[in-house]
BAZADO-588967 format. One record per residue (C-alpha): y, z, x; residue in one letter. Coordinates in steps of 0.001 Angstrom, whole numbers, plus 500000, padded with zeros to 6 digits. Layout:
YZXA...
***
This chain:
493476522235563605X495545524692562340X497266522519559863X494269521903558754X492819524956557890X496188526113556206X495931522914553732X492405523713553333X493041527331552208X495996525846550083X493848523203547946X491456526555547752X494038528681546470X495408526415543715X491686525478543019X491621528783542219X494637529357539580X494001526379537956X490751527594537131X492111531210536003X494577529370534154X491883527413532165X489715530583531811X492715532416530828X493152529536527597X489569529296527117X489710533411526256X492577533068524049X491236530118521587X487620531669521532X490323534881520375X491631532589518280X488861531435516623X487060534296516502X489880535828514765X489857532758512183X486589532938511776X486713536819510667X489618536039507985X487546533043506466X484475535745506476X486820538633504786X488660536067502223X484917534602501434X483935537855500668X486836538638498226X485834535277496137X482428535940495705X482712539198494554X485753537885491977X483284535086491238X480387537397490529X482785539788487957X482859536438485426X481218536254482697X478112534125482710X480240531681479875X483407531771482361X480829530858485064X479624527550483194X483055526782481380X484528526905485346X481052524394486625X481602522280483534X485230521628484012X485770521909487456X486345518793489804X483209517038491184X485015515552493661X486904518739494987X483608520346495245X481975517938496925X484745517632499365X484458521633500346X480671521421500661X480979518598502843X483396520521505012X481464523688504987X478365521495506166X480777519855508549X481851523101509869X478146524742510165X476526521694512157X479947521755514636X479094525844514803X475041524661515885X476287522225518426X478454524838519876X475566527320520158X473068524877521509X475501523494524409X476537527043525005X472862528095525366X471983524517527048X474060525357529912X472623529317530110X469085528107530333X468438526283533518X465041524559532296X465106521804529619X464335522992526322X462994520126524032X463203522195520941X466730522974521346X467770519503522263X466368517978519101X468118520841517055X471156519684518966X470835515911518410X470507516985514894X473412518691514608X475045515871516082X473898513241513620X474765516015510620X478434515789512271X478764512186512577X477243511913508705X479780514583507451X482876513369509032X482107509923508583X481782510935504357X485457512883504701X487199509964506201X485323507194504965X484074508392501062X486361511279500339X489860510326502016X489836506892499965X488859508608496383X491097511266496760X493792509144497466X493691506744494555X492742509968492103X495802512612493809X498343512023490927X495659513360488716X494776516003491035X498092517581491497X498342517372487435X495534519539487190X496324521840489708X500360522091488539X498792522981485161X496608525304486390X499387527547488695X501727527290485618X499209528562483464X498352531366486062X501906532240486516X502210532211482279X499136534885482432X500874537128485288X504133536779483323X502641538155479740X500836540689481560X503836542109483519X505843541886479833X502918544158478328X503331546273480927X506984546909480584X505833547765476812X503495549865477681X506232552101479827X508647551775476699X506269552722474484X506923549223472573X503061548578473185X501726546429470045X498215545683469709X497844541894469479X494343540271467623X492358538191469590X492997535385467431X496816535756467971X496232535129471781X494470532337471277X496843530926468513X499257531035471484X497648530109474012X496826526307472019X500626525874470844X501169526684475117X498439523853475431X499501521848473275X503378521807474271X502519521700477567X500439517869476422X503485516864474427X505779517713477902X503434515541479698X503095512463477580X506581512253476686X507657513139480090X508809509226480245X509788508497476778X513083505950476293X516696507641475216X515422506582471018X518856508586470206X520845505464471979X519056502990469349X519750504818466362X523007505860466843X525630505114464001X528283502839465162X530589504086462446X529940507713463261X532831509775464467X533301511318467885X532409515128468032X535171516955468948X535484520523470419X537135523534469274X539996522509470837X540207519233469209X539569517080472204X536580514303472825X533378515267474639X532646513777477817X529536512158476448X532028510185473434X534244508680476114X531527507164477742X529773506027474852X533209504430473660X533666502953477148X530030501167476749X530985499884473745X534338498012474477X532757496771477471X530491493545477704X527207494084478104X525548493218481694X521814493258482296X521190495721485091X520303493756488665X516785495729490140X516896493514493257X519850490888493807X519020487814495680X521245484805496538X519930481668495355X519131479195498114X522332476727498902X521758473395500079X523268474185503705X520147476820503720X517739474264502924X519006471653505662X518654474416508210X515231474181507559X514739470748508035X514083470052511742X515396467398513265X512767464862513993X514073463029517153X514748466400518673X511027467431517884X509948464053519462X512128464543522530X511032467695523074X507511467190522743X507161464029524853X509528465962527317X507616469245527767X505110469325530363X502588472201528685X499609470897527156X499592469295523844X496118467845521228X496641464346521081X494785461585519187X491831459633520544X492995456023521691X492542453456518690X492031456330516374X495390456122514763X495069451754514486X495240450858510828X493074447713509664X492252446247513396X495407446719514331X497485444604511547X498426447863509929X500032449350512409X499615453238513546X499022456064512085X502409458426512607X502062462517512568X503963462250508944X500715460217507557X497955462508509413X500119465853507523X499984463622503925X496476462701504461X496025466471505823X497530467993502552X495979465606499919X492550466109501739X493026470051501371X494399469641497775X490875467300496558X488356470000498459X490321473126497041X491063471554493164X487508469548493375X489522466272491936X490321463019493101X494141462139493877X494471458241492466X495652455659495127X498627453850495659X499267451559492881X500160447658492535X503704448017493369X502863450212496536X500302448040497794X502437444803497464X505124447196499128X503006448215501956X501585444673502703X505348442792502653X505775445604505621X502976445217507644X503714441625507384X507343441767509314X505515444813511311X504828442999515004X504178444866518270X506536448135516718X509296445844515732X510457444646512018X510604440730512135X511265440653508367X514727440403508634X516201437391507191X512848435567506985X512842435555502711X514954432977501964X514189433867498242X516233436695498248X519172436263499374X519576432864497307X517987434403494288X520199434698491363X520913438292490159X519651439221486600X521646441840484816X523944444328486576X526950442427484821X529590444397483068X530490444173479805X533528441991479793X531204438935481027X528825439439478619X531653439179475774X532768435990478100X529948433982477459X529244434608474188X532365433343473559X
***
């Protein structure tokens, strides 16, 4: 009994810290967010009222050129975000209120379905776009930091004027003269960011190496007179030996293995219906698993290529027939039973000196 009531009181004591612990946790990520949630609030602020000093021009310049697909990602988020806040609230207030409330659980299963929606458009829609669209993304945004950092750069410079007393007053018209030749270098950068080496196709070959003030070669001459001498090799991008004939018979498998083991394995195999593989009532033989695959493959090229394969010809058919005919219960009789050919004279095959023998 006493054992008893000592393991009871135990399971009730770590009952107990376990559920501290989790309250403990709970506190510190509703901290967390809460804390989060302030700093979104405060840096919010700070962008609106940035936003709202623009100039009504700046305003539709920046909703003209900005990305559609950027913005449509962050209102999807925010959405995402607001419908995950009301499904908070509602289960926080569903478990408060001890009585059903049927107006708050169809604001919750809304919620829910604007969740689902949302996050099934930022995996589904968004991921996929953004991924096939990020080289041009990161362009845009690498030229817009550079061009911020230009700005903060001239402005610091001015500054430093100002305190030297160097201060110049610069038109309008000048900034914006500069501010096209930054543009427009900043294109030429970009599209010729790839270009070929064009000074290693019109080089002279005559031309004489550039020497120093010391009077020795450049490190660039040497190897330029080193390419030359040397024969010239096309560059390998992925070098793959070509297939031997010893590779191609390890392919092969052996067929009276295959047989063997086949005929000698006892798991189940698909076999044939009996007298499906007879040929012509039987005086054609059977049908082996080499002439199912042909018929298999020729079938499967006529369906795919919609054409007709033609059939064997006059020499295969008299071929085929002469060995069905010696074909008799599996075994070749034809051995030996053509007296024809082995006492028919041989036409041509004779060398040359014979020929020149009987014309003589």
């Amino acid at each position: 009994m006493t054992k008893l009531f000592f393991s009871g009181r135990r399971k009730n004591v770590q009952t107990g810290i376990s559920s501290q612990i989790k309250t403990t946790q709970m506190e510190a990520l509703l901290k967390e967010i809460t804390t989060a949630t302030d700093n979104s609030a405060t840096k919010l602020k700070e962008e609106q009222q940035a936003y709202n000093a623009l100039d009504d021009d700046v305003k539709a310049q920046i909703q003209r050129d900005s990305l559609s697909l950027l913005g449509l990602k962050n209102h999807t988020m925010l959405a995402y975000l607001h419908h995950l806040a009301v499904v908070t609230l509602a289960q926080v207030q569903r478990v408060e209120k001890e009585q059903k409330d049927d107006a708050l659980e169809k604001g919750r299963q809304a919620a829910i379905q604007g969740t689902v929606k949302n996050r099934v458009v930022l995996e589904k829609g968004i991921k996929g776009l953004e991924s096939k669209v990020n080289y041009q993304i990161d362009k845009m945004l690498k030229a817009y930091t550079q061009d911020k950092e230009r700005k903060a750069e001239r402005e610091k410079q001015r500054a430093e004027k100002a305190l030297l007393g160097e201060e110049k007053d610069d038109d309008d018209e000048g900034d914006k003269d500069d501010r096209d030749d930054d543009d427009e270098s900043e294109s030429e950068d970009d599209n010729l960011a790839f270009k070929p080496n064009v000074s290693n196709l019109t080089r002279d070959k005559n031309a004489r190496p550039v020497r120093d003030s010391r009077g020795k070669k450049s490190e660039q001459d040497d190897d330029r007179e080193s390419a030359s001498n040397t024969i010239y090799r096309p560059p390998k991008i992925s070098a793959v030996a070509p297939e031997s004939k010893s590779m191609r018979k390890s392919k092969k498998k052996n067929a009276t293995m295959e047989e063997y083991l086949k005929y000698s394995s006892s798991a189940p195999m698909v076999e044939q219906s009996i007298g499906s593989g007879i040929l012509e009532h039987g005086r054609g033989g059977e049908k082996t698993d080499r002439d199912r695959k042909r018929e298999e493959e020729v079938q499967r090229y006529e369906e795919d290529n919609f054409v007709r394969l033609p059939g064997a010809n006059k020499k295969e058919r008299s071929k085929l027939k002469k060995a069905r005919a010696g074909a008799f219960f599996g075994e070749d009789w034809g051995v030996g039973g053509d007296i024809g050919e082995a006492t028919k004279r041989k036409r041509g095959g004779s060398s040359m000196w014979e020929k020149s023998k009987k014309r003589r």
